[in-house]
C-alpha positions as CSV (number, residue, x, y, z in Angstrom):
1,X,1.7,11.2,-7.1
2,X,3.7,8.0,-8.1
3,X,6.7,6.2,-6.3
4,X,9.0,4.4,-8.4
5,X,11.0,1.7,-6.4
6,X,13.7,-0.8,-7.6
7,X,16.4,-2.9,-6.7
8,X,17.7,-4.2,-3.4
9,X,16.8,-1.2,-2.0
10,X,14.1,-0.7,0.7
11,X,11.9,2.0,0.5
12,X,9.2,3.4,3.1
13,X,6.0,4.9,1.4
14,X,3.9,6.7,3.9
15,X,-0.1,6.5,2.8
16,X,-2.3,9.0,4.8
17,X,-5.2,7.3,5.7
18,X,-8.4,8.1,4.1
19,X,-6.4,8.4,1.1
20,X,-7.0,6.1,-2.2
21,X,-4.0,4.1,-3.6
22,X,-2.8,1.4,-5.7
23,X,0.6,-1.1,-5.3
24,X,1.7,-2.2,-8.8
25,X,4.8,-4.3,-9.7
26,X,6.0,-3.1,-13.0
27,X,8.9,-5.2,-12.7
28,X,9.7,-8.8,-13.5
29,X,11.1,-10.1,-9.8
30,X,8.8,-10.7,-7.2
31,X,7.3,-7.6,-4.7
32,X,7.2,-7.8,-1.4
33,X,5.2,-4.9,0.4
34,X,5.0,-4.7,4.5
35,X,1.8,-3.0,6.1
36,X,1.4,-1.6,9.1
37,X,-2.0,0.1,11.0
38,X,-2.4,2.0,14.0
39,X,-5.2,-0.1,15.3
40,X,-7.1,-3.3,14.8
41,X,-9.2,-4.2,12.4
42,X,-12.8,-4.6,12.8
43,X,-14.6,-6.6,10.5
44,X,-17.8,-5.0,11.8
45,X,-17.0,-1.3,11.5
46,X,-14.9,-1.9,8.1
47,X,-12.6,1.3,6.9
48,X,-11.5,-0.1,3.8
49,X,-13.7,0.6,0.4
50,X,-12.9,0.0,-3.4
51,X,-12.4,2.6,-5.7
52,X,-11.2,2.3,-8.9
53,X,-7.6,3.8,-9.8
């Protein structure tokens, strides 16, 4: 599944968690992207791995 964004407009993209996927700015102006998580992370118990996309 892709998401194609542009413009001035702001658009919400909903990423399950658990699930593998990648932020790329195929344009030329500058991306900003805002996170949010439902709890805080612990750099002892990490649930963040890389997998190639």
């Amino acid at each position: 599944m892709s998401k194609r964004c542009h413009g001035k407009e702001f658009t919400v993209v909903d990423i399950p968690p658990g699930y593998t996927h990648q932020i790329t700015n195929t344009g030329d102006g500058e991306l900003v992207t805002l996170f949010w998580a439902s709890e805080m992370f612990n750099p002892d118990k990490p649930d963040t791995w890389f997998m190639p996309v």
